[in-house]
C-alpha positions, 0 to 999 in steps of 0.5 A: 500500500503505498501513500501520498506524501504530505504537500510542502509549502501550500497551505491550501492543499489537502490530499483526501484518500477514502474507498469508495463506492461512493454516494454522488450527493455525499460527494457534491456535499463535500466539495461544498463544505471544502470549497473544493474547486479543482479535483485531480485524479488518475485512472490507476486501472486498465 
């Protein structure tokens, strides 16, 4: 299991891990809450 390291010198950056499945309205809530206004990802999958 490998894991993020923290992100030095942005106090606006935050690195969430959850496993899902999970719930749209749970998750356009969060963004919410959080302000969120970029998300990056990766498809890690085939």
């Amino acid at each position: 299991l490998g894991a993020l390291d923290d992100c030095p010198g942005n106090e606006r950056c935050e690195v969430i891990g959850a496993r899902g499945p999970f719930m749209l309205e749970d998750e356009r809530q969060l963004f919410e809450q959080r302000r969120i206004d970029v998300l990056i990802s990766k498809n890690s999958g085939s």
